[in-house]
C-alpha positions as CSV (number, residue, x, y, z in Angstrom):
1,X,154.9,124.8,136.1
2,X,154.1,121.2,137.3
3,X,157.9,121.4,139.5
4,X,156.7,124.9,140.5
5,X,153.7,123.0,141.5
6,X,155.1,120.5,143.8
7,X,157.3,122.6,145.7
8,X,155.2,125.1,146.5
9,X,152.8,122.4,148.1
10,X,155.6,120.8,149.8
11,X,156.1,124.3,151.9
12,X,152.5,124.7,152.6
13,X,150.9,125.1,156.2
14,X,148.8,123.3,157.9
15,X,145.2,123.9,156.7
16,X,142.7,125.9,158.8
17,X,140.2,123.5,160.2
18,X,137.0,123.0,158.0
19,X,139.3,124.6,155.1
20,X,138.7,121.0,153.3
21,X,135.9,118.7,153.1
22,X,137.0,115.7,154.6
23,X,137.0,112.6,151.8
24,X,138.8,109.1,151.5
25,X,140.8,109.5,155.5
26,X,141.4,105.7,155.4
27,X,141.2,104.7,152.0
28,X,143.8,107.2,150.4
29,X,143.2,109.4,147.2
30,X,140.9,107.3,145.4
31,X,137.7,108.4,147.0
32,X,138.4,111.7,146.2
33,X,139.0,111.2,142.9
34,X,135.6,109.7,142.2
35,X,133.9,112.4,144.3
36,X,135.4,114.5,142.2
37,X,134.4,113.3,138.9
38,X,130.8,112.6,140.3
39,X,130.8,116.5,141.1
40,X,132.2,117.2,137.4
41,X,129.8,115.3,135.7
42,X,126.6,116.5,138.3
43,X,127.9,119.8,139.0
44,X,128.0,119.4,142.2
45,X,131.3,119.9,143.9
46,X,130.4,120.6,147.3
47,X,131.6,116.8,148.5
48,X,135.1,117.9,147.3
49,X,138.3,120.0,148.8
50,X,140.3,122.5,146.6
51,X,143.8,123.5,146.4
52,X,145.5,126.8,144.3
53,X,148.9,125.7,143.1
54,X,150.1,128.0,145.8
55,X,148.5,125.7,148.7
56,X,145.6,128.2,149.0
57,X,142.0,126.9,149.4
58,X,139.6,127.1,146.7
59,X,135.7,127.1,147.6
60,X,134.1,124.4,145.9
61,X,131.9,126.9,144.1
62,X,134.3,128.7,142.6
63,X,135.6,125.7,141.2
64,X,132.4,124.6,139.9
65,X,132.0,128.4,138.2
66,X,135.4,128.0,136.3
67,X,134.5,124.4,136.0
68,X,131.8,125.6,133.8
69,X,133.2,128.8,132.3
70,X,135.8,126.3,131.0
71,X,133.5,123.6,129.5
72,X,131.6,126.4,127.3
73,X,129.5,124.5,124.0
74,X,130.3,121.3,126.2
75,X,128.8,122.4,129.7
76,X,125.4,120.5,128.7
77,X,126.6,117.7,126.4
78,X,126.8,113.9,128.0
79,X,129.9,113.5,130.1
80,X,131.6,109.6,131.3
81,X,134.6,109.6,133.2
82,X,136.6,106.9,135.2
83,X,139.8,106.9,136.4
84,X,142.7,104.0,137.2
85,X,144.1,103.9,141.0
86,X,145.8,106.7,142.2
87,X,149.5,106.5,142.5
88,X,150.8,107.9,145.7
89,X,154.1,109.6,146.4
90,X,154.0,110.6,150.1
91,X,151.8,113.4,150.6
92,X,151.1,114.0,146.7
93,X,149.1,111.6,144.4
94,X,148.2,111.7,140.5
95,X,145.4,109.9,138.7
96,X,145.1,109.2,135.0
97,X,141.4,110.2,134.1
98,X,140.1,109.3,131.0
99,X,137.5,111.7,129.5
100,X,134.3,110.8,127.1
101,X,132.8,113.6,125.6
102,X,129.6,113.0,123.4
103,X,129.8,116.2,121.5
104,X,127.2,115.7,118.9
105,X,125.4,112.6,118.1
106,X,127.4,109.7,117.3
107,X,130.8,111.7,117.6
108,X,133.0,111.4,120.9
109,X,135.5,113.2,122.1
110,X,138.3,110.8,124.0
111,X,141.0,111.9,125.9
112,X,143.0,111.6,129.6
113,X,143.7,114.2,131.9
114,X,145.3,114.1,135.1
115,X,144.7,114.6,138.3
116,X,146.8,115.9,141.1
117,X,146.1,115.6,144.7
118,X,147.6,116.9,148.3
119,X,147.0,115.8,151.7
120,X,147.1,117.4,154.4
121,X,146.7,115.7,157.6
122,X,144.4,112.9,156.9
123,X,142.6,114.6,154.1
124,X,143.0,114.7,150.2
125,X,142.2,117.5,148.1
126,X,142.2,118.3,144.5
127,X,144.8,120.2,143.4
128,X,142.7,122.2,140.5
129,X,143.6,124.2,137.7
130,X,142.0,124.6,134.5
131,X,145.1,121.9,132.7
132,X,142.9,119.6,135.3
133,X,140.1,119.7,132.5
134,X,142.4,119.4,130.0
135,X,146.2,119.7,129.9
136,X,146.0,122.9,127.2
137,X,143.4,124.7,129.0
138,X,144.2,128.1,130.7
139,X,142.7,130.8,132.7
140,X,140.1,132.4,130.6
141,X,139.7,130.1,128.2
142,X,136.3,128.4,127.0
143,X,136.1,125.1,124.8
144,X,133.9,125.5,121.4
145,X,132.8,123.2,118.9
146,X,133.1,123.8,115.3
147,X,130.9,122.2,112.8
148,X,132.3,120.1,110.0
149,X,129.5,120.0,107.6
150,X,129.8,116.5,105.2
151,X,128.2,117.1,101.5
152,X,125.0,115.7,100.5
153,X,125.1,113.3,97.7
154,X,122.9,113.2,94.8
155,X,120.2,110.6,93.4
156,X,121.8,109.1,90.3
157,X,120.1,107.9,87.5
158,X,120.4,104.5,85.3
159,X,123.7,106.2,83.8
160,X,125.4,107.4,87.0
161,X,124.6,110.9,86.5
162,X,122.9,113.1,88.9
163,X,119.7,113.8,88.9
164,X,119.7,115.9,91.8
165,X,122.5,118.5,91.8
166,X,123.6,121.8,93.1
167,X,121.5,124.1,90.4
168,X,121.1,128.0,90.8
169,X,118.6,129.8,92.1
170,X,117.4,132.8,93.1
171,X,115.7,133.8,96.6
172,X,113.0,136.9,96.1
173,X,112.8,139.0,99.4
174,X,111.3,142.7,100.9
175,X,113.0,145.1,102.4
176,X,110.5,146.8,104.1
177,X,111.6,150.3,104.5
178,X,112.0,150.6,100.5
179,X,108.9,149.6,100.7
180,X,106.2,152.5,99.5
181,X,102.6,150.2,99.0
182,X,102.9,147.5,100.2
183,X,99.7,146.5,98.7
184,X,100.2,147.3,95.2
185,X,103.8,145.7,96.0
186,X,101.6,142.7,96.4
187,X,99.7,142.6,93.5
188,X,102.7,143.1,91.3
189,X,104.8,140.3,92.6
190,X,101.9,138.1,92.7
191,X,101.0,139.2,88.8
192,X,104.4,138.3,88.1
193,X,104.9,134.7,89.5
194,X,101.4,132.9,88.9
195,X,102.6,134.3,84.8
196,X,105.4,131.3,85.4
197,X,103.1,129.2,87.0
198,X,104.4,130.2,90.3
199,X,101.7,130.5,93.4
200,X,103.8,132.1,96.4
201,X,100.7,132.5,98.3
202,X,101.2,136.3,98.9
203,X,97.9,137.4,100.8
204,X,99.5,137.8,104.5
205,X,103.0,140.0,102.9
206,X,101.5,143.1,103.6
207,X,101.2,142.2,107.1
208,X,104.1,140.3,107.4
209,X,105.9,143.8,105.8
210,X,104.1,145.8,108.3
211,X,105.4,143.6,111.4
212,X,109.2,143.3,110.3
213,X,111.9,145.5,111.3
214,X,113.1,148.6,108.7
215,X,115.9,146.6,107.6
216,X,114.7,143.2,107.5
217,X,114.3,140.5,104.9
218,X,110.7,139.2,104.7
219,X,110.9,136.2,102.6
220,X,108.8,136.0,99.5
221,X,109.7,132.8,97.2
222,X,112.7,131.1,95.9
223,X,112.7,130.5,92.2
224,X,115.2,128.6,90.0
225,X,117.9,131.1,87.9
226,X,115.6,130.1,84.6
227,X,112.4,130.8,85.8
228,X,113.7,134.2,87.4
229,X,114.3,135.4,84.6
230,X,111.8,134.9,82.7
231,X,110.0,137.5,85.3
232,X,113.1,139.7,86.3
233,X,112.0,142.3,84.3
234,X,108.9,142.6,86.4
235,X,110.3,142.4,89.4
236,X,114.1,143.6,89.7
237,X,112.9,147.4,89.8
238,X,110.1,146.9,92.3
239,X,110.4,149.4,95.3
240,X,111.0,147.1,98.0
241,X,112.6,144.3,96.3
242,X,115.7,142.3,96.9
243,X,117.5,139.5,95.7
244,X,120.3,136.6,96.4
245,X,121.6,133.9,94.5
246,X,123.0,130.6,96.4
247,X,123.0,127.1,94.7
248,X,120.2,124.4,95.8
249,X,120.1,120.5,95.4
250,X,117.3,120.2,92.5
251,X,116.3,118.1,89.8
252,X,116.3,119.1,86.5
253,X,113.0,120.9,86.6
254,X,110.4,121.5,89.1
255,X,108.3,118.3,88.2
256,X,110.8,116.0,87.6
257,X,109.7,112.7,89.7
258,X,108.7,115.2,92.2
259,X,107.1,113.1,94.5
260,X,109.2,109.8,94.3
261,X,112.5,112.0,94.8
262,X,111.6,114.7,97.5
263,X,112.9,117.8,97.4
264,X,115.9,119.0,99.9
265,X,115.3,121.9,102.2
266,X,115.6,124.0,105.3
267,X,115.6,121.7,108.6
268,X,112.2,122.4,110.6
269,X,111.5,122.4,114.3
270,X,109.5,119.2,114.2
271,X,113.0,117.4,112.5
272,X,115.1,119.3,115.7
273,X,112.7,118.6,118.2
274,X,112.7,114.9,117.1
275,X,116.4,114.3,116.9
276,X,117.8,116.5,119.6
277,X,121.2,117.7,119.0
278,X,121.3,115.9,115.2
279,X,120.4,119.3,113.5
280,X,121.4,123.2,113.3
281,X,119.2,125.8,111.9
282,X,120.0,126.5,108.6
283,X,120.4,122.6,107.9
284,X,119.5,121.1,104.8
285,X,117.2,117.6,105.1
286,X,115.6,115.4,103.0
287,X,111.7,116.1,102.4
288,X,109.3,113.9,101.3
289,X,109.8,111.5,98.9
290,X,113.3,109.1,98.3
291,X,115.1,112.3,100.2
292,X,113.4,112.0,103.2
293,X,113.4,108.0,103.1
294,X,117.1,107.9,102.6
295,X,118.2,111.2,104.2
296,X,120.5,109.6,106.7
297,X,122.6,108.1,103.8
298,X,122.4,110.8,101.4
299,X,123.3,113.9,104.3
300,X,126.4,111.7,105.2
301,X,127.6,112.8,108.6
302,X,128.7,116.1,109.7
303,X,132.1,116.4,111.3
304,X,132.8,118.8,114.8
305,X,136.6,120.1,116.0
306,X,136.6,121.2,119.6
307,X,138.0,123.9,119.9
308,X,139.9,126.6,122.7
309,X,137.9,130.2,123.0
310,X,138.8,133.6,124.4
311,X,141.9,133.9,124.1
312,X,143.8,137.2,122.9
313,X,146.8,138.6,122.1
314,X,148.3,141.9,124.1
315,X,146.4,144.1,122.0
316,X,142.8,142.1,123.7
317,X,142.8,141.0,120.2
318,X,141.3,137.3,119.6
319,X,144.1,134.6,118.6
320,X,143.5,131.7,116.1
321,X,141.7,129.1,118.7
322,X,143.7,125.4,119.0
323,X,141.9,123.0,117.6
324,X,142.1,120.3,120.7
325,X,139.7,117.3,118.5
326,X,138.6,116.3,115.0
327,X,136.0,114.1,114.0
328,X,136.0,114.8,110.2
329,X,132.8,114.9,108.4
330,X,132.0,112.0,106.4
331,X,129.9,112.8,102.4
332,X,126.7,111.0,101.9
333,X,126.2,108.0,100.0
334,X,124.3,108.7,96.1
335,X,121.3,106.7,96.0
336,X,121.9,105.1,92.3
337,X,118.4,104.4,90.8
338,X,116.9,102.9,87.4
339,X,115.5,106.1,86.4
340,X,116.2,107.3,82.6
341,X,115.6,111.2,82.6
342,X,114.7,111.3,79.0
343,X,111.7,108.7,79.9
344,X,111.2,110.8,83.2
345,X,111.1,113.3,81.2
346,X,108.7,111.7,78.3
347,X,106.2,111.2,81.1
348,X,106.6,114.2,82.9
349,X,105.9,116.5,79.6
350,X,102.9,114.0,78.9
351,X,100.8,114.9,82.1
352,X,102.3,118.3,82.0
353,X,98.7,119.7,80.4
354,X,96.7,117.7,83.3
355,X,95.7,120.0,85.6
356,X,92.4,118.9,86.8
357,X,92.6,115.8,88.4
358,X,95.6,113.6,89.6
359,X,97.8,111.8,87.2
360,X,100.0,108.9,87.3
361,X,102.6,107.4,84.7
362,X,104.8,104.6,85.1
363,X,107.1,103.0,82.7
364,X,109.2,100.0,83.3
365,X,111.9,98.0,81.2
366,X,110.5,94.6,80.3
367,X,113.6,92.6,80.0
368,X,115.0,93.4,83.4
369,X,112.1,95.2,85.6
370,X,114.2,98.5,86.2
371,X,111.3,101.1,86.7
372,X,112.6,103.9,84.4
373,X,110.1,106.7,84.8
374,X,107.9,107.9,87.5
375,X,105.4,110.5,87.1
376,X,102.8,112.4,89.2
377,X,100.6,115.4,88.3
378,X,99.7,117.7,88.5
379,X,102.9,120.0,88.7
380,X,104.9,116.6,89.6
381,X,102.3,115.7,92.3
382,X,103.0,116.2,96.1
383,X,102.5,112.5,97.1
384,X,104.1,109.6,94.9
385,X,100.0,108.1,94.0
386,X,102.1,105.9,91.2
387,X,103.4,103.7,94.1
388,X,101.0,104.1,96.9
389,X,97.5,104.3,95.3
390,X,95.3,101.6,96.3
391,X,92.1,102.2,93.9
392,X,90.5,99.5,92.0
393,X,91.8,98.4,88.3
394,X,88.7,97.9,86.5
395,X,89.2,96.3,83.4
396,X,92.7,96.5,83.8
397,X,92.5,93.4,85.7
398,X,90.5,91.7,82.9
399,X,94.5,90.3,81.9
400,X,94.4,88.7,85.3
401,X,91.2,86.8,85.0
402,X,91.6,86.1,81.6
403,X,95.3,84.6,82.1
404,X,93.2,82.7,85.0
405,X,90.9,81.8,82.6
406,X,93.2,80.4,79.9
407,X,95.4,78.8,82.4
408,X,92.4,76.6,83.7
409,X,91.0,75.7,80.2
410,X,87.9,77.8,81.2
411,X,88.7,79.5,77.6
412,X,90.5,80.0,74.5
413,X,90.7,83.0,72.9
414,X,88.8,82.0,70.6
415,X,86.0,80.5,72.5
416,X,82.1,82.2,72.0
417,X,81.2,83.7,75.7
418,X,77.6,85.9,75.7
419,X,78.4,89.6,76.1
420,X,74.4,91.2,77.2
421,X,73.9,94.3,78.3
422,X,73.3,93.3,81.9
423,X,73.5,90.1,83.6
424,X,72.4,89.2,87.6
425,X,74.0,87.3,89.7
426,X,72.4,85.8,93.1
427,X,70.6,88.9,93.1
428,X,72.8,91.4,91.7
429,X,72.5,93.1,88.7
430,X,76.0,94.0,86.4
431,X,75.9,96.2,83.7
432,X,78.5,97.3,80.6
433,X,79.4,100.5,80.4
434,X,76.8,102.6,78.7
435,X,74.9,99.2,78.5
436,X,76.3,98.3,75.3
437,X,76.2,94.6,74.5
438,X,78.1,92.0,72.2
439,X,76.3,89.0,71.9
440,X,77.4,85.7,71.7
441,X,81.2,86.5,70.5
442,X,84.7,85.2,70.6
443,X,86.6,85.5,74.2
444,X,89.3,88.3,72.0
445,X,86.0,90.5,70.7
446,X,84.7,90.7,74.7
447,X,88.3,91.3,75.4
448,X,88.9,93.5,73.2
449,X,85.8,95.8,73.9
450,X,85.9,95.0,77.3
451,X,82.4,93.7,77.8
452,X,82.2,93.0,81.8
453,X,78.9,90.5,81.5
454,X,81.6,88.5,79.3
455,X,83.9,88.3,81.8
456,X,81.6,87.4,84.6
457,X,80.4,84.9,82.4
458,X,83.7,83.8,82.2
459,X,85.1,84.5,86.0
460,X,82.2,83.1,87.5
461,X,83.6,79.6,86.7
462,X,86.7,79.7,88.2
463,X,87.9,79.4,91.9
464,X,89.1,82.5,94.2
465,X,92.3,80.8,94.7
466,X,92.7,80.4,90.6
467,X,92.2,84.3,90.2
468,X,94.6,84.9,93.7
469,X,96.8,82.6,91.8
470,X,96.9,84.6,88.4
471,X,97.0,87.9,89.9
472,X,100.5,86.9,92.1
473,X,101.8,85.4,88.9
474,X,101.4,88.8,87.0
475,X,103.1,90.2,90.2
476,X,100.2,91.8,92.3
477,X,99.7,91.5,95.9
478,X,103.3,90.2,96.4
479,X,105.9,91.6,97.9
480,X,108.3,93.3,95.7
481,X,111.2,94.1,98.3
482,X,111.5,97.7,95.9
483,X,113.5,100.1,98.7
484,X,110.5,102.4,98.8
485,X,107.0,102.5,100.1
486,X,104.8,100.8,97.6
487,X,101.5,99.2,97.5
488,X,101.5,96.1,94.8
489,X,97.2,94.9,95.2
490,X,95.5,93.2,97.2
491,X,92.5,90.9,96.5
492,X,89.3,89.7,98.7
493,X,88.8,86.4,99.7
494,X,85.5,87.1,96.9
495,X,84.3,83.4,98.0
496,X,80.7,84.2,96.7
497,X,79.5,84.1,93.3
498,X,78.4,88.2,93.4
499,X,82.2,89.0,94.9
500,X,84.0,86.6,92.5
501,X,82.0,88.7,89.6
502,X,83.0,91.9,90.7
503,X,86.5,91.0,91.0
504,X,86.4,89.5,87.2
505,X,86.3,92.8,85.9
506,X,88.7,94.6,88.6
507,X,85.8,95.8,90.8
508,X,84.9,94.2,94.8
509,X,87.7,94.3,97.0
510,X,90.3,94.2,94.3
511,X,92.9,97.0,94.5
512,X,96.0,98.6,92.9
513,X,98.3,100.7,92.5
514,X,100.1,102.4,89.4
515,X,103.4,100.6,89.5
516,X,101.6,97.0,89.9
517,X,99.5,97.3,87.4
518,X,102.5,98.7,85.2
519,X,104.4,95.4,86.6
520,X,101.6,93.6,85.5
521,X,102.2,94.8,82.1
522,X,105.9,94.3,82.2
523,X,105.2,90.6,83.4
524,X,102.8,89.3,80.0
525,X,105.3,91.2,77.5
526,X,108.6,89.2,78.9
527,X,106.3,85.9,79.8
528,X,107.4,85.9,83.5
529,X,107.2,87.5,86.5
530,X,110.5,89.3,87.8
531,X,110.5,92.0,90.7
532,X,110.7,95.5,89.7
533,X,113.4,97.7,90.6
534,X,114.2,100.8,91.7
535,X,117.5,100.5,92.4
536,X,120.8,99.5,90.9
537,X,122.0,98.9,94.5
538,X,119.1,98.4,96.6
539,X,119.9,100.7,99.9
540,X,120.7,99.1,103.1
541,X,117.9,101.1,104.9
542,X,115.2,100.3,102.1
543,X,113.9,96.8,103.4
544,X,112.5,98.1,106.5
545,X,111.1,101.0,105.2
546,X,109.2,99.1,102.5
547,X,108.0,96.4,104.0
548,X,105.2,98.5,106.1
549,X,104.1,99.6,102.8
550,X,104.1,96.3,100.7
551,X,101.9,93.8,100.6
552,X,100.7,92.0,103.6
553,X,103.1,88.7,104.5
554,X,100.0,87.1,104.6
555,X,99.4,87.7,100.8
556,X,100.9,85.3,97.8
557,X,104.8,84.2,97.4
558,X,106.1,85.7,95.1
559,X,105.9,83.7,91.9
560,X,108.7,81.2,90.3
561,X,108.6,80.0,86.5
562,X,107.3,81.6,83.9
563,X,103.7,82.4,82.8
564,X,101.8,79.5,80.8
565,X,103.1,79.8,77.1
566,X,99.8,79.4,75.7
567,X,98.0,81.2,77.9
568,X,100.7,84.3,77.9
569,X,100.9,83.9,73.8
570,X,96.9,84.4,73.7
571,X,96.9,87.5,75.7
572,X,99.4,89.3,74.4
573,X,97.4,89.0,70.9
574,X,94.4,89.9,72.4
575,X,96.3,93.0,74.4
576,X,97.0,93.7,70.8
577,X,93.2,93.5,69.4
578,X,92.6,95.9,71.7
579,X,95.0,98.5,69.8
580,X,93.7,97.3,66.7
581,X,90.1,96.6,67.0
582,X,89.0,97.5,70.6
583,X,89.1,100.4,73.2
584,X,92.6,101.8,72.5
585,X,92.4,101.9,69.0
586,X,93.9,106.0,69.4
587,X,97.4,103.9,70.4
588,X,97.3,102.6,66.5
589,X,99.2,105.4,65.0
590,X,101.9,105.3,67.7
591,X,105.4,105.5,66.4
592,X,108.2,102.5,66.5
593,X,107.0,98.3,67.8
594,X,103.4,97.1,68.1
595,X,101.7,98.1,71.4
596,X,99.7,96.3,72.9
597,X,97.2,97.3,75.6
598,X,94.2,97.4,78.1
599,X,92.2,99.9,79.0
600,X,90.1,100.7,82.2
601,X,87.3,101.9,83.7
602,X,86.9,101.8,87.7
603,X,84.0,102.5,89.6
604,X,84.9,103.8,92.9
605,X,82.3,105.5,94.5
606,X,78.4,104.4,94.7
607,X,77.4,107.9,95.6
608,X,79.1,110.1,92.9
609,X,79.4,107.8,90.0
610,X,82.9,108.6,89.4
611,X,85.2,107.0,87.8
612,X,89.0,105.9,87.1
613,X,90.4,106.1,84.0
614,X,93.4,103.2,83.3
615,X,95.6,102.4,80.3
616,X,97.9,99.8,81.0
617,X,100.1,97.9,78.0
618,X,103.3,97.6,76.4
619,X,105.5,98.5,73.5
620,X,108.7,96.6,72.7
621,X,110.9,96.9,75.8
622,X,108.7,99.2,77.9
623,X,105.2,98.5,79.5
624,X,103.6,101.5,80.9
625,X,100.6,102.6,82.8
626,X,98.5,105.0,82.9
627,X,96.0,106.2,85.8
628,X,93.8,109.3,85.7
629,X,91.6,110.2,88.9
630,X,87.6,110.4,88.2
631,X,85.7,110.6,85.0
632,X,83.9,108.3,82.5
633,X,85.4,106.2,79.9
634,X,88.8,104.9,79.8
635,X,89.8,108.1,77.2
636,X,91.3,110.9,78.6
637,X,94.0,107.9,79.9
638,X,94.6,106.8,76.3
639,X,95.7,110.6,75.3
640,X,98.4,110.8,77.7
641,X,99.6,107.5,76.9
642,X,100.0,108.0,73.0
643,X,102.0,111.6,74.0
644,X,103.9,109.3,76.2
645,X,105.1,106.8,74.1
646,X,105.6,109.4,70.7
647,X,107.5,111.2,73.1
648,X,110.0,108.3,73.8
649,X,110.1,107.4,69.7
């Protein structure tokens, strides 16, 4: 074809005047060539002569409408090209043109091409046919990309196995010409799923029945194989009902660290309209949760072939299409965490019967801070509250000011500290709960029954920088580096008398979350403070995306050396009193070690008088805490913990 080529130009005639746009006269082919691929790349070709392989002139346009007939999937996506100096043989020259295709993000398509030119007189013109694109391209022919989809990996737990895997499930639908009421249709699927604790939200199906076309599929709700059927009876042989079974990334059940892992679905508009070109409808993405966090590492990349279109056998049948480039997809990552699913699932089942208000339970492993359980209710929560809560401790936070306390020599455990009903400070009246009072008692009794006046007897003496220092040594308000957002406390400067009592019994400005006040747990059992983890291998992405949620830099170091033996010795036997003689004496009858506790009560709102409920503590290798949103006394905490931890026995 090429010899054909040359030989017919070699006999061709001299041009009719204005035939050619007049390019490069003095400087040869080379300006020509880059007006060229300007007009490829702009699509604008009008600054360029054509030439058939016969010698015949070729309108500029209609080069540009094969041009772009040619490119197909590729006509929009970003384009470089640059070519090396022409080589001339007499009338006739050939440049190599090397070709950069960005045809999806991150994946390029390289390759040269050349391009042949003619002169005639003291112009050069492009010799074009579609092998100018690309060598294997023909008449007719349309380049296509082909997706190469990469597999999502899983979240692992503390074992290595997955956590989140491929589980079946099946997709509920309408067909709305089977349809015969779509009203009592309604009512019978709606019957049907809130039985399984199920709320599709149903109210708008009639109308959406009533709007689709005969034959269409109006979505109703995906359920997992197991809780299918436990209703299929009810809803198989509804008029109007279909059904299809794929495979979906899940955990083991519904609640299952729901809000720390995400769940994996369908790609929305706002993820396409923020990544251009990154995402396909029907694409699976990581929402909410570690999935969403981690989604670049866990979707892996997808692959893309290009591909030749349109062509067809003598029958105007369609032939297998050449496959002209392969980028080959490339699997995600697993993220491999700490989590133990039969803890996850001990403190799942525990807040499973909380309905009412929202729940938190975390339990870490004492000896080497892994986090191995993560719970939020109700129904798994939909926001992960056990990391990112920032609500005052209450008395929780009485084992920061009393390590503060012993550390300075303020205290002993054994020392007599007045417990009255209410005490006033510069002004300010404090009260116990209920307004019960003590007397004059040992430090473990006010401990034990957590008696606030006590401990603003007590935290009154010390200095804000002694009860900073005690709360970063038990690991709060310093940054943990954990790989996902987190909130570990914060404290106020509390450099009056009034703020430095509130903050003795976890009130003020002092805030927490779940997990830091579990940490702070973990941190008395072991006798040092050692940053939890989430991860076995902390992900390369996590730093960034954690820091914004940590503590402030401006907050304590981190803490080095362990706690004060003494002063870590006398809490934990207090922590036990408290079990044995004090608030939590419900976590007495638990099954297995000693545990040893503290409960809470935080005041969080002057105008409704509600109140958080804590339990924070530990037994043996696991500390654990407990946080329940509004209500009185400490109690309904201490319930959920004692299910917890007969649960993991």
């Amino acid at each position: 074809m090429r010899r054909r080529l040359v030989a017919a130009l070699l006999v061709v005639g001299v041009v009719a005047a204005g035939g050619l746009v007049a390019c490069g006269k003095d400087d040869g082919p080379d300006p020509t060539v880059r007006a060229f691929l300007d007009g490829w790349k702009n699509k604008n070709l009008e600054k360029v002569g054509f030439l058939a392989a016969t010698g015949d002139t070729i309108p500029a346009a209609d080069v540009l409408t094969q041009l772009k007939a040619l490119s197909g999937d590729l006509l929009e996506k970003p384009l470089a090209l640059s070519a090396a100096k022409a080589t001339v043989t007499k009338e006739d020259a050939t440049a190599v043109v090397k070709v950069e295709w960005t045809v999806a993000e991150g994946i390029v398509w390289r390759y040269d091409t050349t391009v042949r030119l003619h002169k005639k007189g003291d112009t050069w013109a492009v010799v074009w046919t579609p092998a100018t694109m690309h060598e294997k391209l023909e008449a007719g022919d349309k380049l296509g990309t082909r997706r190469l989809v990469a597999n999502r990996a899983g979240i692992l737990d503390a074992g290595g196995d997955a956590i989140v895997k491929p589980r079946p499930v099946v997709d509920v639908g309408v067909e709305p010409r089977k349809v015969k009421d779509a009203a009592d249709l309604t009512k019978q699927l709606d019957e049907a799923l809130k039985s399984v604790d199920v709320d599709a939200g149903l109210s708008d199906l009639p109308d959406r029945i009533k709007a689709a076309k005969p034959d269409a599929w109006v979505d109703v709700v995906t359920l997992r194989r197991e809780v299918y059927n436990r209703i299929r009876s009810k809803i198989r042989d509804l008029d109007g009902t279909v059904f299809r079974e794929r495979n979906l990334l899940l955990a083991p059940t519904r609640s299952f660290a729901r809000a720390l892992l995400g769940q994996v679905g369908d790609v929305q508009k706002d993820d396409m309209d923020a990544h251009p070109g990154r995402y396909e409808i029907g694409d699976q993405v990581g929402q909410g949760g570690l999935q969403e966090l981690y989604d670049e590492q866990l979707r892996g990349r997808n692959g893309l072939a290009v591909v030749i279109n349109g062509r067809v056998d003598g029958d105007n049948n369609q032939v297998e299409t050449p496959e002209l480039f392969r980028a080959a997809p490339v699997d995600g990552t697993p993220l491999k965490t700490t989590l133990v699913q039969k803890i996850q699932n001990a403190a799942d089942n525990a807040l499973a019967g909380q309905t009412k208000y929202r729940t938190s339970l975390v339990a870490i492993r004492v000896s080497d801070g892994a986090i191995l359980a993560v719970a939020n209710g109700p129904n798994g929560g939909t926001e992960n509250y056990a990391f990112t809560a920032q609500v005052p401790p209450g008395s929780t936070f009485k084992v920061a000011t009393a390590l503060a306390a012993l550390d300075a020599g303020v205290v002993t455990a054994d020392t007599v500290v007045d417990c009255p009903k209410t005490l006033s400070v510069e002004g300010r009246e404090f009260h116990n709960a209920n307004n019960f009072f003590l007397g004059k008692v040992p430090f473990r009794q006010d401990f034990a029954r957590s008696c606030n006046t006590a401990f603003i007897n007590v935290g009154t003496k010390l200095q804000p920088e002694q009860l900073t220092a005690a709360a970063a040594a038990l690991g709060i308000g310093v940054d943990w580096k954990l790989g996902a957002p987190v909130f570990t406390g914060s404290l106020g400067p509390n450099t009056t008398k009034v703020d430095l009592a509130a903050a003795s019994f976890g009130q003020g400005d002092t805030l927490v979350s779940p997990v830091a006040t579990a940490g702070a747990a973990a941190t008395v059992a072991k006798g040092s403070w050692q940053a939890p983890k989430l991860f076995l291998e902390l992900p390369a992405a996590g730093g960034g995306a954690t820091a914004s949620a940590s503590a402030a830099p401006s907050g304590p170091a981190a803490p080095e050396g362990p706690l004060k033996a003494t002063s870590v010795a006398a809490l934990r036997e207090m922590m036990r009193e408290v079990v044995t003689k004090g608030t939590a004496t419900q976590l007495a009858g638990v099954e297995g070690d000693p545990v040893h506790a503290k409960s809470g009560t935080a005041e969080y709102s002057e105008d409704t008088k509600e109140d958080h409920r804590w339990i924070m503590g530990f037994q043996g290798d696991i500390a654990f805490c407990v946080f329940v949103e509004k209500g009185g006394s400490a109690g309904p905490a201490i319930p959920l913990a004692e299910k917890f931890l007969n649960n993991i026995n």
